[in-house]
Steps between C-alpha positions, in 0.01 A plus 500: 500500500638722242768344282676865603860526653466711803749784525790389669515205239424718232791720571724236519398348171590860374791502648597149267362665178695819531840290429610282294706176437780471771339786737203231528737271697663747676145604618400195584809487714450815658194392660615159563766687740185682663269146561361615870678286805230248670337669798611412846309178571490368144666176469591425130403144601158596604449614122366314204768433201414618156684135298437663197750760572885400325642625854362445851224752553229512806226694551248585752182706483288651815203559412322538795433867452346484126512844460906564507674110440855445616705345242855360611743286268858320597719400235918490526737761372683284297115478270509861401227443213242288747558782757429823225187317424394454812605875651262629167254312647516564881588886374232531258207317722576464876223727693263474266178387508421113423270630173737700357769264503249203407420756160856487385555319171688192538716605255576855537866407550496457142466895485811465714675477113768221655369188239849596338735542781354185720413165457153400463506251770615813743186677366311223582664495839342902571171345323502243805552772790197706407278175432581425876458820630117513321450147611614583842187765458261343387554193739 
């Protein structure tokens, strides 16, 4: 483990440092409009809840093949800030292999530059997802 963002993550982190203030949020609602659907199959029942999250979040990891992990996340439309931070995550990370996302800093979403445009607890919230997703890994 690295302590390196891989690529996808790094370009999104990018992405949030090449605008500022307001364009943040928008950002962070742009991908909350592109969170991937579940997969046919995937019952948001049959995934484990992430309490620390302001909003209803779930999550589910497959990590059966450790070489390319399947990341999926369900949270409502009506939590647009729960569901950016989970599409960075699920954009940034799904298909990757388990080291790679187990080497992410736990709080490279502070390179995200959002401290000022959202709550701390809603930081803590996107804290919480990854934490479960390296759990999930190292199981």
């Amino acid at each position: 483990m690295t302590d390196v963002l891989p690529p996808p993550l790094a370009e999104i982190v990018e992405d949030f440092k090449a605008v500022d203030g307001q364009d943040k949020i928008t950002l962070l609602l742009e991908f909350s409009q592109d969170l991937p659907a579940l997969p046919a199959g995937l019952e948001q029942a049959a995934m484990e809840p992430v309490p620390e999250c302001q909003s209803p979040l779930f999550l589910s990891v497959d990590a059966e093949d450790r070489s390319a992990v399947r990341l999926f996340f369900s949270a409502p439309p009506e939590a647009p800030t729960t569901r950016g931070f989970a599409s960075i995550l699920a954009q940034g990370l799904d298909g990757l292999p388990a080291d790679e996302i187990l080497g992410v800093p736990d709080d490279f979403y502070t390179e995200l530059g959002l401290a000022d445009a959202v709550s701390p607890l809603r930081l803590r919230g996107m804290s919480a997802m990854l934490a479960r997703v390296k759990r999930h890994l190292r199981g």
